[in-house]
PyMOL commands that place a pseudoatom at each C-alpha (Angstrom):
pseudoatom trace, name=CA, resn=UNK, resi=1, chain=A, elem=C, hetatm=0, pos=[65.635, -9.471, -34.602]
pseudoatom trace, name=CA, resn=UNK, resi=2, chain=A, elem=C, hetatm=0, pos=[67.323, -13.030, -34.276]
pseudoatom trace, name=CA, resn=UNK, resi=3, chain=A, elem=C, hetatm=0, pos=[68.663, -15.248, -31.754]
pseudoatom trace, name=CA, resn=UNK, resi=4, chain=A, elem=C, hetatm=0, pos=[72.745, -14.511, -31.099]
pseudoatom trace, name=CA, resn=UNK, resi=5, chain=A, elem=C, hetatm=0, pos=[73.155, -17.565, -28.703]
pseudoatom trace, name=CA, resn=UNK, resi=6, chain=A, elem=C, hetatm=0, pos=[72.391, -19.459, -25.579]
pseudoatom trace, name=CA, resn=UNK, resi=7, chain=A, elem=C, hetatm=0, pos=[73.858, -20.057, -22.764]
pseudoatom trace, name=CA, resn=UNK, resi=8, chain=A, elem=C, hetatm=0, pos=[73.420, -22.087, -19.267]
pseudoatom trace, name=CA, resn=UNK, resi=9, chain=A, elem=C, hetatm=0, pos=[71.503, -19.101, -17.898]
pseudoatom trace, name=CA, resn=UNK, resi=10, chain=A, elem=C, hetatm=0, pos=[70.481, -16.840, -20.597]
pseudoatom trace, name=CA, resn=UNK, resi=11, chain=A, elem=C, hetatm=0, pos=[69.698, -16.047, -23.579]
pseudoatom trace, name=CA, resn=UNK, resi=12, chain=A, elem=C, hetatm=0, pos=[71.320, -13.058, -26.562]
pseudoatom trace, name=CA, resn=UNK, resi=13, chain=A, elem=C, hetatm=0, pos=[68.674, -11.735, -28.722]
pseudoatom trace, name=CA, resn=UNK, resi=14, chain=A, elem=C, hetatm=0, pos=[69.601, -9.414, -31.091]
pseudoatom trace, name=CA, resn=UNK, resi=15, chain=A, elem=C, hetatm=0, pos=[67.344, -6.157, -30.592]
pseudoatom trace, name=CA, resn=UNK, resi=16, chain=A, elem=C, hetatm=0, pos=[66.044, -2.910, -31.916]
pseudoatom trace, name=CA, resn=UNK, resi=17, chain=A, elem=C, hetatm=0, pos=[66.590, -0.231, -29.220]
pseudoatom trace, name=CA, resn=UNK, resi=18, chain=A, elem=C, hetatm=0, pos=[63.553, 1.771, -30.119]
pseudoatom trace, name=CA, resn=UNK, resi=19, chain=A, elem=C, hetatm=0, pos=[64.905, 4.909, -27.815]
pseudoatom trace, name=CA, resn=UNK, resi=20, chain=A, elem=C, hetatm=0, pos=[68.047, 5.237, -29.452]
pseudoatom trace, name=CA, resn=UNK, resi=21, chain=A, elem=C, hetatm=0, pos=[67.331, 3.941, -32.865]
pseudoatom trace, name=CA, resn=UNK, resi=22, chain=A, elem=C, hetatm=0, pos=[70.303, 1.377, -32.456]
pseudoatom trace, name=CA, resn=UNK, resi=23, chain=A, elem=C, hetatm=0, pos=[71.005, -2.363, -32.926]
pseudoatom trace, name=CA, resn=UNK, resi=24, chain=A, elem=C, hetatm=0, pos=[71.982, -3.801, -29.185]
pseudoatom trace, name=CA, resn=UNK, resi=25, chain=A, elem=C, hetatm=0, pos=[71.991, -7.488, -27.870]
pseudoatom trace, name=CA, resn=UNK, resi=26, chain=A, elem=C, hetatm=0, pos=[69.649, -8.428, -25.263]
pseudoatom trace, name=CA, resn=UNK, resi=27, chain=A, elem=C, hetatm=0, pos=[70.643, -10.851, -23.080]
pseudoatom trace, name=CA, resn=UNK, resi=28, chain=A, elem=C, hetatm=0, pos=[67.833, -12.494, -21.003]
pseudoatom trace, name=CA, resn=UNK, resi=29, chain=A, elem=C, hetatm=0, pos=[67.623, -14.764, -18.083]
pseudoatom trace, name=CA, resn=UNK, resi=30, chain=A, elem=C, hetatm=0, pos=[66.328, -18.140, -18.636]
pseudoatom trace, name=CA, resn=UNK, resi=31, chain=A, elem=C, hetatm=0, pos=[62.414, -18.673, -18.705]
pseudoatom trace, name=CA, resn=UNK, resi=32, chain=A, elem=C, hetatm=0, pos=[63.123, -21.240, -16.256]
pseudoatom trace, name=CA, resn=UNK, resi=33, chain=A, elem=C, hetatm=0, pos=[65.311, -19.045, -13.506]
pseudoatom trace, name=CA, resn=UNK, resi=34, chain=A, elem=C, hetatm=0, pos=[62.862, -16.020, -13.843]
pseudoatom trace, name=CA, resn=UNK, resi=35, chain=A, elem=C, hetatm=0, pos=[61.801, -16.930, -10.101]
pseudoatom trace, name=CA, resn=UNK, resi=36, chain=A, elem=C, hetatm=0, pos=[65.134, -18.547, -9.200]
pseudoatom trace, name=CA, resn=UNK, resi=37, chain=A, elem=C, hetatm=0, pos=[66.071, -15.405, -6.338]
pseudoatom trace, name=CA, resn=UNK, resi=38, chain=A, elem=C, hetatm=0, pos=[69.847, -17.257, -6.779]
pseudoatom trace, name=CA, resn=UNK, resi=39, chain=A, elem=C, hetatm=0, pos=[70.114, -16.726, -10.480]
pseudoatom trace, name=CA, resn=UNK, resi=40, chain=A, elem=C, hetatm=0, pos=[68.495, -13.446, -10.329]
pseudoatom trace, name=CA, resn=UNK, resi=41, chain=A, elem=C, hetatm=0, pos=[70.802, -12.296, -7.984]
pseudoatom trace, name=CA, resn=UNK, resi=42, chain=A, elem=C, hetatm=0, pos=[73.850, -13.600, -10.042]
pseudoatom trace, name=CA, resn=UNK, resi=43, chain=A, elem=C, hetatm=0, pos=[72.700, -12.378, -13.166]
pseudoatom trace, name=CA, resn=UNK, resi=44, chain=A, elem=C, hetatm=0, pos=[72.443, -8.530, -11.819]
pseudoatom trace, name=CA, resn=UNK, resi=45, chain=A, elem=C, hetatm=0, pos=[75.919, -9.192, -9.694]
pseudoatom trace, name=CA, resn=UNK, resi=46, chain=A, elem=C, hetatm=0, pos=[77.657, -10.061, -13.235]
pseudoatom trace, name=CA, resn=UNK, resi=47, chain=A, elem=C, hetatm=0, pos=[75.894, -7.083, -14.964]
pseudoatom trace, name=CA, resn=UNK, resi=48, chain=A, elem=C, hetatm=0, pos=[77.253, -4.652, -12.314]
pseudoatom trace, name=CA, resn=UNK, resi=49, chain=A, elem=C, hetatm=0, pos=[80.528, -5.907, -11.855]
pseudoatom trace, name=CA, resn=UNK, resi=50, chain=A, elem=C, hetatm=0, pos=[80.448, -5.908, -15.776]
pseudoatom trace, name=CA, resn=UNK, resi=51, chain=A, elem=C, hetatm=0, pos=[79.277, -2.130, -15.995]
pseudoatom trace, name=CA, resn=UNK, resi=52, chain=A, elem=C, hetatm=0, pos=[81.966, -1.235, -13.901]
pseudoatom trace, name=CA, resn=UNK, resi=53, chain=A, elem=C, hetatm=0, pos=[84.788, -2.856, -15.949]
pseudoatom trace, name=CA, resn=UNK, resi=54, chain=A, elem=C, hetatm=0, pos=[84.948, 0.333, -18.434]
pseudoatom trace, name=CA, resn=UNK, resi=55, chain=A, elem=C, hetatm=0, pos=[87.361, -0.271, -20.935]
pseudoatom trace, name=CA, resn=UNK, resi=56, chain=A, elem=C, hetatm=0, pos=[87.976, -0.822, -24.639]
pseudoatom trace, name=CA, resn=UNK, resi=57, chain=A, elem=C, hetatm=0, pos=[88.350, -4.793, -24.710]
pseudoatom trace, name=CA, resn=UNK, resi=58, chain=A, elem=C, hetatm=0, pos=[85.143, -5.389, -22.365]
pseudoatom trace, name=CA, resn=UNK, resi=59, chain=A, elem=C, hetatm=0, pos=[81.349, -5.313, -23.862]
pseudoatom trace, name=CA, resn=UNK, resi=60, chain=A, elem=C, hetatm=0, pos=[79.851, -2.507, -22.320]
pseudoatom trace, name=CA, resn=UNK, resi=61, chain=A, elem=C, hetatm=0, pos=[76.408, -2.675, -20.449]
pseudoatom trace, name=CA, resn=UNK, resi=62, chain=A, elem=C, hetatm=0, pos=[73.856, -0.484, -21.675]
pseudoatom trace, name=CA, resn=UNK, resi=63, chain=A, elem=C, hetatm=0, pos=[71.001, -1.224, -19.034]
pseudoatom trace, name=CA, resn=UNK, resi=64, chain=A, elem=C, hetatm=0, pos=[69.937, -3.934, -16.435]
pseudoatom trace, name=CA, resn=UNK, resi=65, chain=A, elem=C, hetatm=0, pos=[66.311, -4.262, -15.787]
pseudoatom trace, name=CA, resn=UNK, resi=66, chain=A, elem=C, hetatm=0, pos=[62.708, -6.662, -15.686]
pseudoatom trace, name=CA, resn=UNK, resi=67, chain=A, elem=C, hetatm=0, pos=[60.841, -7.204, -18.557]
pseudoatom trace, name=CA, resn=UNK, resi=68, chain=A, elem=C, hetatm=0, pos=[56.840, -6.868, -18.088]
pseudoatom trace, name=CA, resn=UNK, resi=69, chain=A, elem=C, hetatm=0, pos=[57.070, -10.919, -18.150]
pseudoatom trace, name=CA, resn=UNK, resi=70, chain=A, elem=C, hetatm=0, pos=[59.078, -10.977, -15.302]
pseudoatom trace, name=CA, resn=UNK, resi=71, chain=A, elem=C, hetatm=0, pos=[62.282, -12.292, -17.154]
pseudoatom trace, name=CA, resn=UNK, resi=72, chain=A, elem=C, hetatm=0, pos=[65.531, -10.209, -15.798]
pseudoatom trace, name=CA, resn=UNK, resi=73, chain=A, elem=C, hetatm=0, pos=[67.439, -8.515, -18.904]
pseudoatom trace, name=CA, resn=UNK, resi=74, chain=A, elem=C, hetatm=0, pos=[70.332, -6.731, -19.908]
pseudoatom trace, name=CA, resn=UNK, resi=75, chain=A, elem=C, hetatm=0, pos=[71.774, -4.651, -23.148]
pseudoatom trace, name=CA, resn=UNK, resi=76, chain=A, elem=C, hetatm=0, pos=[74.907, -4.633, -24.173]
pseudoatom trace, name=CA, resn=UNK, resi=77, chain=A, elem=C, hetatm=0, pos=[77.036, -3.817, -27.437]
pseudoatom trace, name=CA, resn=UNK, resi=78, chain=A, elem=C, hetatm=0, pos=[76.360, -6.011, -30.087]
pseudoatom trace, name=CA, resn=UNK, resi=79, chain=A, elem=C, hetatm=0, pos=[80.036, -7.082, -31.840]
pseudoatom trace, name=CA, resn=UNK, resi=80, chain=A, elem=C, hetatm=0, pos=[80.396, -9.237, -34.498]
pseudoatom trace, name=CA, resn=UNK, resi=81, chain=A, elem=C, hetatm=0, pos=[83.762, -11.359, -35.669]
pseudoatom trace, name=CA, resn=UNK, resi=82, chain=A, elem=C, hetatm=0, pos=[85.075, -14.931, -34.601]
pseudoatom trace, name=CA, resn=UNK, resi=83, chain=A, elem=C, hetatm=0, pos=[86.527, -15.947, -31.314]
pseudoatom trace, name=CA, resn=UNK, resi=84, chain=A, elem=C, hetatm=0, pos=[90.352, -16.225, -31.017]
pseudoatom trace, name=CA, resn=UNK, resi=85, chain=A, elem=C, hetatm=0, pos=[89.678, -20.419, -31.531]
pseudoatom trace, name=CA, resn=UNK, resi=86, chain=A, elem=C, hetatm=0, pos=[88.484, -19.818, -34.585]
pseudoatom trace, name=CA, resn=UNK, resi=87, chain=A, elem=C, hetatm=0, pos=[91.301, -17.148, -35.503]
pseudoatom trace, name=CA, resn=UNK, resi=88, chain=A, elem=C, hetatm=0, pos=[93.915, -19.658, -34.752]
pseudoatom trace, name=CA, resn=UNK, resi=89, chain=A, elem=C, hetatm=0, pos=[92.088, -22.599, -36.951]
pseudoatom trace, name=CA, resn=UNK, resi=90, chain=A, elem=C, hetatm=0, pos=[91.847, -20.356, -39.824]
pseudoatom trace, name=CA, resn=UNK, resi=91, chain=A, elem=C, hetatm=0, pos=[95.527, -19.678, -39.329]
pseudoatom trace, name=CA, resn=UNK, resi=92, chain=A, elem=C, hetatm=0, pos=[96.496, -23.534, -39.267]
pseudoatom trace, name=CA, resn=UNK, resi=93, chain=A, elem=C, hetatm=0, pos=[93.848, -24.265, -42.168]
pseudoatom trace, name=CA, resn=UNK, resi=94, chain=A, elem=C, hetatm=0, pos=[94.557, -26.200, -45.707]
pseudoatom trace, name=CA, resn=UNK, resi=95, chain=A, elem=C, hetatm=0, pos=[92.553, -22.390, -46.549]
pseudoatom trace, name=CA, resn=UNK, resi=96, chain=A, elem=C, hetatm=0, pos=[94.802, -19.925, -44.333]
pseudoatom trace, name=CA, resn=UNK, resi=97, chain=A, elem=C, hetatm=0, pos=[95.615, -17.797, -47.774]
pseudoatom trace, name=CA, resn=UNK, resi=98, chain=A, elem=C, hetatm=0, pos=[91.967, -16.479, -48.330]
pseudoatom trace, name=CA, resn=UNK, resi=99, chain=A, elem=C, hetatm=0, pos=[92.152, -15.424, -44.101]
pseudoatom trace, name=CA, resn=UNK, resi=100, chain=A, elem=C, hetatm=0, pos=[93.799, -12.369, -43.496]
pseudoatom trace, name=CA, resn=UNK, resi=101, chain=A, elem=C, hetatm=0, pos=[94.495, -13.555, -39.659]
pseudoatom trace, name=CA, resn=UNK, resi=102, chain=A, elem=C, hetatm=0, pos=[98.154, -14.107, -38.886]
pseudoatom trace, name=CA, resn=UNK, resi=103, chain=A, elem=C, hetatm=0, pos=[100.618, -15.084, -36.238]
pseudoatom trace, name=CA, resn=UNK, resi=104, chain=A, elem=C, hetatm=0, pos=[101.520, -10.797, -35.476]
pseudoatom trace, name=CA, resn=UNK, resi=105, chain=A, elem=C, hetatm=0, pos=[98.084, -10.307, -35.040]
pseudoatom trace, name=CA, resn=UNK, resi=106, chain=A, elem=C, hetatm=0, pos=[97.411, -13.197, -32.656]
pseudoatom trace, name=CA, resn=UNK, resi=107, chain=A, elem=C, hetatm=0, pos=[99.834, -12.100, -30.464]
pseudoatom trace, name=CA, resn=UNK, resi=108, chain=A, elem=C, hetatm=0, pos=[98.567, -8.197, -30.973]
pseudoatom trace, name=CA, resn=UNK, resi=109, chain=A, elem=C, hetatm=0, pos=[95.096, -9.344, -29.834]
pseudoatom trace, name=CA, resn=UNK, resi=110, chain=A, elem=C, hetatm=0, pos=[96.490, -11.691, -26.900]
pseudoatom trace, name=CA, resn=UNK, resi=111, chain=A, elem=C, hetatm=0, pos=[98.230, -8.338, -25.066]
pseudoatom trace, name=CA, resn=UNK, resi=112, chain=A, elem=C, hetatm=0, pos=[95.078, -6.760, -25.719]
pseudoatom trace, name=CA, resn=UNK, resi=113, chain=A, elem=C, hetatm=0, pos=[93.357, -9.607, -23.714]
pseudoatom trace, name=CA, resn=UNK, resi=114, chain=A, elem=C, hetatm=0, pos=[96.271, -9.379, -21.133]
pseudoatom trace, name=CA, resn=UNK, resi=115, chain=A, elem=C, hetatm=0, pos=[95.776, -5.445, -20.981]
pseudoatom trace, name=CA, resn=UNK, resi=116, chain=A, elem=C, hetatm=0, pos=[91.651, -6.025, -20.487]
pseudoatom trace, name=CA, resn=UNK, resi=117, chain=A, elem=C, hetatm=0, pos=[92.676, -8.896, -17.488]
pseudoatom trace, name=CA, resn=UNK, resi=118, chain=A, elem=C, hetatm=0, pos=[94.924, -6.790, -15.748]
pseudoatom trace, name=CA, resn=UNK, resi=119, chain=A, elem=C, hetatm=0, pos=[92.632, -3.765, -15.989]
pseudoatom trace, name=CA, resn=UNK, resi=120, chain=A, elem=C, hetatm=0, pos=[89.967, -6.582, -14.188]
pseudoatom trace, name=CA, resn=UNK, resi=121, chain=A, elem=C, hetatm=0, pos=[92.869, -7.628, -11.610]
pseudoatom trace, name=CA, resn=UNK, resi=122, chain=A, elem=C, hetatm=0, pos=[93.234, -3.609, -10.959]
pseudoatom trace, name=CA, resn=UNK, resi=123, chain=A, elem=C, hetatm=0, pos=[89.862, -3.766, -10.054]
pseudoatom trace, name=CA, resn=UNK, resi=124, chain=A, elem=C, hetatm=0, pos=[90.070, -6.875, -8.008]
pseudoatom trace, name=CA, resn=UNK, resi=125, chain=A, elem=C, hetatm=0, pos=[88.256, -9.093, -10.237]
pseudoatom trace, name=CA, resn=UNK, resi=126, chain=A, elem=C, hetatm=0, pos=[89.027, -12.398, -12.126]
pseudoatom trace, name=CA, resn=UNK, resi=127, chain=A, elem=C, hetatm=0, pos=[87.430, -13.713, -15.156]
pseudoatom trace, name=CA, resn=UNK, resi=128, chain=A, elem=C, hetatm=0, pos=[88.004, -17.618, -14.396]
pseudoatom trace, name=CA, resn=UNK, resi=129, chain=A, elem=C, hetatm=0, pos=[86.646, -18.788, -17.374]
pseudoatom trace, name=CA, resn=UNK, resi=130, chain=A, elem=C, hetatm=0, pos=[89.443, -16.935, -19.767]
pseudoatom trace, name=CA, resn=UNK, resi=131, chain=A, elem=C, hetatm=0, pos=[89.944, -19.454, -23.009]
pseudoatom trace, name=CA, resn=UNK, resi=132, chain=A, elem=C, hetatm=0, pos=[90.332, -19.187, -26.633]
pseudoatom trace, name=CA, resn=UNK, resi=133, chain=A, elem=C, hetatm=0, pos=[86.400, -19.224, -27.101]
pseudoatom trace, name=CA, resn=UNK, resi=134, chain=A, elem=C, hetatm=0, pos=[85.701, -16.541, -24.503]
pseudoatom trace, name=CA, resn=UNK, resi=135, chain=A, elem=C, hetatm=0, pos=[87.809, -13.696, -26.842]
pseudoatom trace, name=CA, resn=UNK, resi=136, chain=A, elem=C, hetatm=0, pos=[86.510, -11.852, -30.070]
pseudoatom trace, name=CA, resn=UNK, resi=137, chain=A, elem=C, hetatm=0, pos=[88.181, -10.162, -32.612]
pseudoatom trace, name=CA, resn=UNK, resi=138, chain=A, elem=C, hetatm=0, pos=[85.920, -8.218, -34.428]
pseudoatom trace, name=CA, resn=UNK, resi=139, chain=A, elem=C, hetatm=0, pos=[85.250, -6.654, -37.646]
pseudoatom trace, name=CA, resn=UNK, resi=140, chain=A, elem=C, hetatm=0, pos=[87.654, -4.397, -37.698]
pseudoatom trace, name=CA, resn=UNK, resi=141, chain=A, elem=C, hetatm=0, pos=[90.445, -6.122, -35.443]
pseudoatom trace, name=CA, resn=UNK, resi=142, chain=A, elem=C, hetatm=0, pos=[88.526, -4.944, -31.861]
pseudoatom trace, name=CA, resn=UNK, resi=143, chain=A, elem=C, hetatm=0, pos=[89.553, -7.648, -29.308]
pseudoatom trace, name=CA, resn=UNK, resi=144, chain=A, elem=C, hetatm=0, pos=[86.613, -8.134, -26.585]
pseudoatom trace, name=CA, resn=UNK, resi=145, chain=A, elem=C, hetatm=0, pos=[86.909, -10.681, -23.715]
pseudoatom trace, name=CA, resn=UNK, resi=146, chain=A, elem=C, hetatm=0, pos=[83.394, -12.273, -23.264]
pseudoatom trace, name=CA, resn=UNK, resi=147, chain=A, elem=C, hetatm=0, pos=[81.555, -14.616, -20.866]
pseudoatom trace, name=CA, resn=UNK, resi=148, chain=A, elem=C, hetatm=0, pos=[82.147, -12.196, -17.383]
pseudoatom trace, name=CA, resn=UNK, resi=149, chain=A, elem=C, hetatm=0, pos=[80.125, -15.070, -15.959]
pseudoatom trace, name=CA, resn=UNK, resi=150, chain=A, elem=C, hetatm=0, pos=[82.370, -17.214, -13.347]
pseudoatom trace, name=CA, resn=UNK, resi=151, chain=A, elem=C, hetatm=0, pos=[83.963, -13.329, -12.443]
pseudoatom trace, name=CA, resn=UNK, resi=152, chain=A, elem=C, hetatm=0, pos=[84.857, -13.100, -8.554]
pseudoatom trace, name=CA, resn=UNK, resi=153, chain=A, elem=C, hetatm=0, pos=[85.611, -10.059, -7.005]
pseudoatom trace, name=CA, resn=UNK, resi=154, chain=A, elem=C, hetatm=0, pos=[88.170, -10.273, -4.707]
pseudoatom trace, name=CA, resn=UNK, resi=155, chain=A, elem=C, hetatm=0, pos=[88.116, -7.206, -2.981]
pseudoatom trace, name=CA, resn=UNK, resi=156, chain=A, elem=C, hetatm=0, pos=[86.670, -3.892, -3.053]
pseudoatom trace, name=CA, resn=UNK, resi=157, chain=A, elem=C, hetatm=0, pos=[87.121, -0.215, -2.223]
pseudoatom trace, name=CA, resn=UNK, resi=158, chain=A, elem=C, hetatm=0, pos=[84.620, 2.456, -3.446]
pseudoatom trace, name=CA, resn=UNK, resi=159, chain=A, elem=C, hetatm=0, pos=[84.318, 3.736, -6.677]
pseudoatom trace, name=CA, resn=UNK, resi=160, chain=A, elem=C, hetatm=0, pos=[85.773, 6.664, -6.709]
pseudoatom trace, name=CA, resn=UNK, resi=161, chain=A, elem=C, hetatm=0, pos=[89.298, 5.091, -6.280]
pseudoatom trace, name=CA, resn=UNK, resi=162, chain=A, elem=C, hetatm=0, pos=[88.652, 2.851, -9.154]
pseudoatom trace, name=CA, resn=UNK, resi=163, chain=A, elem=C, hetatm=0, pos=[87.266, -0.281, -7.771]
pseudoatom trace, name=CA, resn=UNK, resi=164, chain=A, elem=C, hetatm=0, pos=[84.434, -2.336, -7.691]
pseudoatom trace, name=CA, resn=UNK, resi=165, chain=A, elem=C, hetatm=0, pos=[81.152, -0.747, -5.298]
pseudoatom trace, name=CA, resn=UNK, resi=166, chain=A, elem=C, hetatm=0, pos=[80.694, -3.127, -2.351]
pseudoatom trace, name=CA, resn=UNK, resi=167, chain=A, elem=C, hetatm=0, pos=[77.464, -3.857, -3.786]
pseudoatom trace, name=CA, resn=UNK, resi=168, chain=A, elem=C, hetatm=0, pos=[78.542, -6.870, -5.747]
pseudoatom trace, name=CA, resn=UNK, resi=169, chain=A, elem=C, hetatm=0, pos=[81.258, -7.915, -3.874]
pseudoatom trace, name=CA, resn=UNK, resi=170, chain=A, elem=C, hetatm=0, pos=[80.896, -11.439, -1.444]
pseudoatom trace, name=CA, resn=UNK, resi=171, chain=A, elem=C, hetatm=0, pos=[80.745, -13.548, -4.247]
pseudoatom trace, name=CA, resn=UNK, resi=172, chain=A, elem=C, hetatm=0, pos=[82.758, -17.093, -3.920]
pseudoatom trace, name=CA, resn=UNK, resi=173, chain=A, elem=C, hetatm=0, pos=[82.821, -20.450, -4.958]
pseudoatom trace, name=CA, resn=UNK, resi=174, chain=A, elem=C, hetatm=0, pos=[82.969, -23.101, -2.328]
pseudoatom trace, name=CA, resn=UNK, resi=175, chain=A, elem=C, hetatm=0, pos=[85.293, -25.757, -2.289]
pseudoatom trace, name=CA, resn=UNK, resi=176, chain=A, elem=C, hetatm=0, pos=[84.811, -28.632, -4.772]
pseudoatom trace, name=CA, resn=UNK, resi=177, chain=A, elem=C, hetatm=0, pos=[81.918, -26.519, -6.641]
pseudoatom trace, name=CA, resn=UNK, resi=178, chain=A, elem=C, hetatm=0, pos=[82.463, -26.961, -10.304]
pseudoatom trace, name=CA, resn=UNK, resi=179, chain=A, elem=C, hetatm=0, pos=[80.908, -24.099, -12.352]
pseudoatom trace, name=CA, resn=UNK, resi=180, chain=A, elem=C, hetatm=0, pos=[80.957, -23.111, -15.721]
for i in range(1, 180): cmd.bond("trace and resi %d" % i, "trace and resi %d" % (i + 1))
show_as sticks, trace
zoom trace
């Protein structure tokens, strides 16, 4: 149903999820890393660390799977609004009277954001790419921290005690590797 954005690896696609009769975003894997086994694996490593980062201020994943073209894919919730960046230049604007975006609820959605990271750090994992651009406050004054990309879990137990699975742990960047 449209293009949502690009990325340096995928793709968003906004999508008709014929099963449930609901509007999700689709976010594909680059044409170009369909065969790349080190994207691939990354790309299903952030979806299930994702998944498992259940609360209120983090996208949920719907599904994780392979097209029939061989591209790697995942759903998610689709939320619309502005990133905190633009929040904050609204605020500062010659315009600021027609936004309804204030100083109060800046720093309502930034312990939000704090209460989503430290719900990750519970877990053992860091965002590493947390900025102004990388939080959404939607419609209706949801807060959502985006872009799980750089994430690094730091350590695991199982499930059932609230961490991450060992699955997608063993993840690390190597000294002097710039991503992101």
């Amino acid at each position: 149903l449209g293009m949502l954005g690009r990325g340096g690896a995928g793709e968003v696609h906004r999508v008709l999820d014929r099963k449930l009769n609901r509007i999700v975003a689709l976010k594909l894997l680059r044409l170009e890393y369909s065969s790349d086994a080190q994207m691939i694996a990354r790309f299903t490593r952030d979806a299930q660390v994702i998944s498992q980062l259940d609360h209120p201020s983090i996208i949920p994943i719907y599904d994780l799977g392979r097209a029939d073209s061989g591209r790697w894919y995942l759903t998610m919730k689709e939320v619309h609004g502005r990133t905190l960046r633009e929040c904050i230049a609204a605020m500062y604007s010659d315009t600021k009277g027609s936004d309804p975006f204030n100083l109060r609820q800046a720093v309502v959605a930034l312990q939000r954001v704090c209460t989503a990271v430290g719900f990750a750090h519970d877990k053992g994992v860091l965002h590493r790419d947390l900025k102004p651009d990388n939080i959404m406050i939607a419609e209706f004054g949801q807060v959502f921290v985006l872009d799980w990309g750089l994430a690094r879990v730091l350590r695991s137990t199982p499930l059932q005690t609230s961490g991450i699975t060992r699955s997608v742990v063993g993840s690390h960047t190597d000294h002097g590797l710039v991503m992101g």
